[in-house]
VOGU-3710 file (C-alpha; in Angstrom, 3 decimals, decimal comma):
1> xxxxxxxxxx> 98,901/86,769/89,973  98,942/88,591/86,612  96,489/91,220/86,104  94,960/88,939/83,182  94,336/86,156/85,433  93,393/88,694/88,210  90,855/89,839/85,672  89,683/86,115/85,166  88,966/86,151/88,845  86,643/89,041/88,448
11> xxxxxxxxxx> 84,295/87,899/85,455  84,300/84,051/86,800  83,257/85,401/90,388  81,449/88,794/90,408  79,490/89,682/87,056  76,582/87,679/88,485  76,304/89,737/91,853  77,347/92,943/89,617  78,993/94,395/93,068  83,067/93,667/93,623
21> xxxxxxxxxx> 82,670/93,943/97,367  85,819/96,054/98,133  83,740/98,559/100,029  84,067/101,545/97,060  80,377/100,923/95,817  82,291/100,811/92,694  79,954/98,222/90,144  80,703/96,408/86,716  79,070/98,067/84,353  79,249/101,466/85,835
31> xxxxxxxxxx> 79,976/104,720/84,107  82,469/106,594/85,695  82,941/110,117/83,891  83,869/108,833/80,862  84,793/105,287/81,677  82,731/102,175/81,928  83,518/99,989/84,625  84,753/95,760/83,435  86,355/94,802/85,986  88,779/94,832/89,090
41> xxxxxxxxxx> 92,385/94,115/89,062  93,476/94,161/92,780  94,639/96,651/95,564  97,743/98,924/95,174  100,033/100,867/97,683  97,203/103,656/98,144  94,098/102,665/96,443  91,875/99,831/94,459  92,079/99,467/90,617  89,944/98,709/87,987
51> xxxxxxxxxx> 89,828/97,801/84,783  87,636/100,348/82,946  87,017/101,570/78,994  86,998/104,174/77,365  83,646/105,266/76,296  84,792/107,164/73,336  88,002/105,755/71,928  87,361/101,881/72,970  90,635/101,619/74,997  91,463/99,256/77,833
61> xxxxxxxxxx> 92,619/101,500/81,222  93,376/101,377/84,870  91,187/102,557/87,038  92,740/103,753/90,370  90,711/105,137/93,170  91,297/105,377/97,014  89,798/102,980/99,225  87,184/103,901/101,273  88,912/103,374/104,945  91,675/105,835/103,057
71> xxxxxxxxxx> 89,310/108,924/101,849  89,348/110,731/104,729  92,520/110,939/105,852  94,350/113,653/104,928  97,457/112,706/104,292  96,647/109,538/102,810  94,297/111,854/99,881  97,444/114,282/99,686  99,427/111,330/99,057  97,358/110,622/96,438
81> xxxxxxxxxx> 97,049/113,885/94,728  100,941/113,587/94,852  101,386/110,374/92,967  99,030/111,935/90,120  101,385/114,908/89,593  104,565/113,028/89,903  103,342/110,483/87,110  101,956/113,524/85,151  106,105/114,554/85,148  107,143/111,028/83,777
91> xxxxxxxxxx> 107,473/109,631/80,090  109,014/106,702/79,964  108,236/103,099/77,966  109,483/101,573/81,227  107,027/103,891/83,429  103,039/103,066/83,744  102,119/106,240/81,662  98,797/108,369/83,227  96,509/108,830/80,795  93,874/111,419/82,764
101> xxxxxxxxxx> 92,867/112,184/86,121  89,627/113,884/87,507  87,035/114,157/90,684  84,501/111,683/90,364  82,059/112,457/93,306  84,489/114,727/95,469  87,102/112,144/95,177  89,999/111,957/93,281  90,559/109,219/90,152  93,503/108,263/88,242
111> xxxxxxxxxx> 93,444/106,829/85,050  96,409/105,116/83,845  97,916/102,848/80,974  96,564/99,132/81,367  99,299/96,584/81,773  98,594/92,837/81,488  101,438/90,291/82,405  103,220/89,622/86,047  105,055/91,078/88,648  108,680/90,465/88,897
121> xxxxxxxxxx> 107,949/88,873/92,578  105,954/86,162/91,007  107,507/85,541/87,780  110,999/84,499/90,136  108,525/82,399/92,234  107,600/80,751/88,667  110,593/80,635/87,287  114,267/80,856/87,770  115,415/83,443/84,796  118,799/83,438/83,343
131> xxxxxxxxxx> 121,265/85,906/83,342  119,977/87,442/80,467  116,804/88,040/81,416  117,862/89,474/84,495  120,376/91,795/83,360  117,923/92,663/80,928  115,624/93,512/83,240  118,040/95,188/85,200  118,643/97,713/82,163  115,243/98,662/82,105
141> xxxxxxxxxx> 114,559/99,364/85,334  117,706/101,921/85,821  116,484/103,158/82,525  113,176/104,079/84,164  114,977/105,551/87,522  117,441/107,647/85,246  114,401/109,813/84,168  112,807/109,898/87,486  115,751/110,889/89,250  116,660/113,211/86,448
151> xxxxxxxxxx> 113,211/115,215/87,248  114,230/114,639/90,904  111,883/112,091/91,478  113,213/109,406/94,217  110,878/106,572/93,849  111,306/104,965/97,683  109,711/101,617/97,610  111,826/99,752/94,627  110,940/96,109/94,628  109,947/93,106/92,749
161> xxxxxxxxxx> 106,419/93,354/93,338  106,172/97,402/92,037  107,803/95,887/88,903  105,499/94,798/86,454  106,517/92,191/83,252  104,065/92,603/80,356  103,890/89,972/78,413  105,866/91,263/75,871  108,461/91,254/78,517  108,729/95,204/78,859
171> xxxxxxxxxx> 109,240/96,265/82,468  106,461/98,854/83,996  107,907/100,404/86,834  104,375/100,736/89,344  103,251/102,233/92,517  104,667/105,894/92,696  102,301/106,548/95,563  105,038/107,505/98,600  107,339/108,757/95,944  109,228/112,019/96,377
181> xxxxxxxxxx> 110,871/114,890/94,614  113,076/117,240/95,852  110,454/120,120/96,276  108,398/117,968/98,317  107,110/118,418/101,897  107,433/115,234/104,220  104,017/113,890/104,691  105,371/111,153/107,389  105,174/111,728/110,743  108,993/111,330/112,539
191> xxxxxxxxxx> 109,818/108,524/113,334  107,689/106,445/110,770  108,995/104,396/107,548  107,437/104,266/104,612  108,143/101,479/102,115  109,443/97,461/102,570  111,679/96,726/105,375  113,653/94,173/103,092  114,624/96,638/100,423  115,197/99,857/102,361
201> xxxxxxxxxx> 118,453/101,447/102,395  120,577/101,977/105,555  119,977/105,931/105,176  116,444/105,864/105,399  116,796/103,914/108,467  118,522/106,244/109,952  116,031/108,745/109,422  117,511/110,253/106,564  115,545/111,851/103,316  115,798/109,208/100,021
211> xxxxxxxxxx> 117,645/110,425/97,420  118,555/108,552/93,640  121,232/106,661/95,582  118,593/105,079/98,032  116,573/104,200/94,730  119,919/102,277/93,541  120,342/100,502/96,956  116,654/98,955/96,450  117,424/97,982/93,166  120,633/96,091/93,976
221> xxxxxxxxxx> 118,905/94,067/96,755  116,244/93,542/93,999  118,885/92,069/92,045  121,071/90,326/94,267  117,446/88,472/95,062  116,806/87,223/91,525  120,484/86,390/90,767  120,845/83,950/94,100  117,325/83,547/95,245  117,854/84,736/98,189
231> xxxxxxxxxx> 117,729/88,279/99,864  120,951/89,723/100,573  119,889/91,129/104,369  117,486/89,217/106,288  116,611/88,344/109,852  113,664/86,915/111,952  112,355/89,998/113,068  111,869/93,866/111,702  114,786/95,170/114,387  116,929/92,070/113,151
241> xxxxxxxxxx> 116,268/93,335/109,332  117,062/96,965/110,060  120,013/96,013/112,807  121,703/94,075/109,529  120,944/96,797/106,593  123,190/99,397/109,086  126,010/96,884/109,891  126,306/93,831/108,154  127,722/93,531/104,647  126,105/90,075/102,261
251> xxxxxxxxxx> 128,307/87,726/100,774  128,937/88,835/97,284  126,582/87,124/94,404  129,191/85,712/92,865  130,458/83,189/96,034  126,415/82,311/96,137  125,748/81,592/92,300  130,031/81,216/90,304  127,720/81,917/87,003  127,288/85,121/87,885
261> xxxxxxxxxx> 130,401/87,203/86,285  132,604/89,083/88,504  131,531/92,725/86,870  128,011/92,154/87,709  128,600/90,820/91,415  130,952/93,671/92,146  128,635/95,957/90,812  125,784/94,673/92,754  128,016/94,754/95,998  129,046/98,743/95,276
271> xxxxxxxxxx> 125,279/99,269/95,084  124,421/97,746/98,353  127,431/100,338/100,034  126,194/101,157/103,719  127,160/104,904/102,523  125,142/106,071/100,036  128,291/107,849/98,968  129,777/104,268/98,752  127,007/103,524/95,739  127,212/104,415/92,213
281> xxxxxxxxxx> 125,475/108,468/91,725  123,504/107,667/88,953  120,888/105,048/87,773  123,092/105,019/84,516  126,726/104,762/86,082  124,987/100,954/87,776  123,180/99,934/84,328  127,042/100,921/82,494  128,788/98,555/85,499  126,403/95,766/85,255
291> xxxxxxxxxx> 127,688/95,554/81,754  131,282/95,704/82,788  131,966/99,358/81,746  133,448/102,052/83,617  131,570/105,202/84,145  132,968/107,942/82,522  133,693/110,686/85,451  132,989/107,561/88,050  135,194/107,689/91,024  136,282/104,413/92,957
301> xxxxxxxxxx> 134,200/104,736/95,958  135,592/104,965/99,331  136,835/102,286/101,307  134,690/99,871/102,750  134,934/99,127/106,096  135,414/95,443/106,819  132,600/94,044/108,589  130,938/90,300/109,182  129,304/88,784/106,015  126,255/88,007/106,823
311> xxxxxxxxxx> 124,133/84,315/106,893  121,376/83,763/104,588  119,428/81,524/107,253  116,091/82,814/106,476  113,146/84,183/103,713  114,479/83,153/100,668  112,062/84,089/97,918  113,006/80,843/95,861  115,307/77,680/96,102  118,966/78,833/95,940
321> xxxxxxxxxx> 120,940/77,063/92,927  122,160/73,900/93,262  126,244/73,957/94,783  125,996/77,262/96,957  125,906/77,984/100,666  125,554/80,623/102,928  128,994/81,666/104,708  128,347/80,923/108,708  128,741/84,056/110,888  127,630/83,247/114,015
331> xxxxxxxxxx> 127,063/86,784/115,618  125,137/88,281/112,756  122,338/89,292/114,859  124,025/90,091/117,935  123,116/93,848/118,744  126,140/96,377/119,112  127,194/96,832/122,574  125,821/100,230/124,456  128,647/100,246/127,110  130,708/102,816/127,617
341> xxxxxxxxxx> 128,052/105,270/126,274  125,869/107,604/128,033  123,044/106,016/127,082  121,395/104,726/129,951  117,623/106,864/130,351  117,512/106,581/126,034  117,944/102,268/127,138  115,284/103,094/129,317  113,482/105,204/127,189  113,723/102,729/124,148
351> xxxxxxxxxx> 112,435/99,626/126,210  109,493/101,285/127,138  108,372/102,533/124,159  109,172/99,099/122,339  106,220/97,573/124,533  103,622/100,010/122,433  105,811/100,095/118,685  108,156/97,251/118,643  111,482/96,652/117,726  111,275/100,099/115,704
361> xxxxxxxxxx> 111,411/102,126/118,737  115,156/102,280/119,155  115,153/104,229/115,643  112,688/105,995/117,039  114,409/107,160/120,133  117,605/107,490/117,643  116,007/110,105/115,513  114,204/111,750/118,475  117,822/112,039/120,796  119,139/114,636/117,835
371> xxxxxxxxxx> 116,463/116,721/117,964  115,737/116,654/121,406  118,274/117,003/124,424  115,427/116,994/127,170  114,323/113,633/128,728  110,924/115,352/129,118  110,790/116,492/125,825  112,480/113,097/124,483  109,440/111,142/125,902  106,713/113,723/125,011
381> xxxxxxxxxx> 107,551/113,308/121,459  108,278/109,319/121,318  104,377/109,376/122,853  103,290/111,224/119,451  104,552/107,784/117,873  102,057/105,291/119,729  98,532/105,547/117,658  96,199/104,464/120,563  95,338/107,685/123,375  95,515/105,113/126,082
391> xxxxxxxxxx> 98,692/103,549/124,969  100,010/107,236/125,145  98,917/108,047/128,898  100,135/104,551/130,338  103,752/105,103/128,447  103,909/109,000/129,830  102,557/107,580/133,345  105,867/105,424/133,181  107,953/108,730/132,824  106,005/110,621/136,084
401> xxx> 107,110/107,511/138,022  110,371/108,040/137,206  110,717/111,524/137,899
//
């Protein structure tokens, strides 16, 4: 939904009742500092936004403000505070500029540039864009990243629906609010992702810290999505979707789609490199290969290892083009053997802690077993993971039985 139409929503469905319901208190018509409230444009990653105007100068603005269930938590408001500071660093046309920021009752407000037009997620749902428009695309989003990462800002949740399309078909790159830099302090607790399962890079499953290359990872699976319609790694459940980003390499664009030229698929494919070594260093080096130019000072990244290519059986975001199929692999999902490892009490460990987390527990237990060469102390710190007290005394009851 564009924020236009979102906007629609609002003055169709709310002016008469005055209140937007979204639990802020926040009401049309309201002054805010200096800022009248007209309307609300939707949720993002931290907060709610509105649509607000300047009392002074007459200009349209977004409104952002943390939602009420979010105020007092600390890290969430830190968070927060972060993503004002980090935008405050970045000028760029492709970049949602902030305009101000201030405390508005004891709580933090951001006021940023207004865009109007559609998120990249819903104008491929619409639409299936050329190659052009794509590649186009493309340019201005690595643009965008090329400045970030060049202030060592690592953006960490890429995808098509933190990309905005005005309708002047500039790209807004949104959402900066679990963005990093390499000052920054981790705010998640181990053991914990941040950001979208489908576009994450192998690293950060692993428990590693983003960097630029991680960025360029989520962009290539944003690409290789709007060039096939499909997603490059998928599976039927979260463990099947991380399981594949570590091991299995995609068919290459070009054996999905033959339009696609061979520069562009191949550059797509480097991107995606399990290694982040494997991936182009710079946002610019991928924008120069998806036009079929060599990096200057580029070196051929390592060898790939040969793996399975892997099926395309489920959540495509839009029809595939007519003429292409999926190349069969019948073990894709089939988890790597643990035999001949001494693995056993981590099995043990990992199965019980799935029952409270899910399928994310074996990363869990993964990042943990590094850290931590005591089962005691293994098992006190995978309890730190399950949010519920109770849920935390029934799993460490499990380990006294054992002992």
């Amino acid at each position: 939904m564009t924020a236009a139409r979102q906007l629609h929503v609002v003055n169709r469905g709310y002016v008469g009742e005055r209140k937007l319901g979204d639990g802020t208190g926040i009401e049309i018509g309201q002054k805010i500092g200096d800022y009248e409230v007209t309307g609300r444009l939707g949720a993002g990653g931290l907060g709610m936004v509105y649509e607000v105007r300047h009392l002074i100068s007459g200009r349209a603005e977004a409104m952002k403000v943390l939602l009420p269930n979010q105020m007092g938590t600390e890290a969430m408001v830190e968070r927060f505070r972060r993503e004002v500071q980090l935008l405050a660093t970045l000028n760029h046309p492709n970049i949602a500029n902030l305009h101000n920021a201030f405390y508005y009752r004891d709580q933090l407000v951001m006021v940023m540039e207004l865009v109007h037009g559609e998120t990249l997620r819903d104008r491929s749902h619409r639409i299936a864009m050329p190659l052009a428009a794509v590649l186009n695309y493309a340019s201005q989003i690595l643009s965008a990243l090329a400045l970030a990462h060049q202030a060592g800002v690592v953006h960490r949740d890429i995808k098509p629906s933190n990309i905005m399309i005005t309708n002047q078909d500039v790209v807004k790159l949104l959402d900066f609010g679990i963005a990093i830099t390499d000052r920054s302090v981790g705010l998640t607790t181990p053991g914990f992702l941040l950001g979208s399962l489908n576009y994450m890079s192998p690293e950060r499953l692993n428990g590693e810290k983003a960097t630029a290359r991680s960025d360029i990872y989520s962009v290539a699976v944003t690409l290789y999505e709007l060039l096939t319609g499909r997603l490059p790694i998928t599976g039927a459940t979260n463990y099947e979707i991380m399981l594949a980003h570590l091991q299995r390499t995609p068919v290459a664009p070009t054996e999905v789609n033959p339009v696609i030229p061979l520069a562009v698929s191949q550059a797509v494919m480097r991107a995606l490199g399990k290694d982040p070594l494997e991936r182009f260093a710079t946002a610019s080096a991928f924008h120069l290969a998806l036009q079929g130019v060599s990096p200057a000072g580029e070196q051929t990244p390592p060898q790939k290892r040969i793996t399975a290519p892997m099926t395309e059986e489920a959540t495509a975001t839009r029809p595939a083009p007519q003429g292409t199929r999926p190349v069969p692999s019948p073990d894709v999902h089939k988890p790597p053997s643990s035999a001949g490892t001494a693995s056993l009490p981590l099995e043990e460990l990992t199965r019980q802690l799935a029952v409270f987390i899910g399928p994310v527990a074996k990363f869990v237990v993964k990042k943990l077993a590094v850290q931590y060469n005591d089962l005691d102390q293994l098992y006190a710190q995978a309890a730190k993971q399950i949010p519920l007290e109770t849920d935390r005394e029934k799993f460490l009851r499990s380990r006294r039985r054992q002992s």
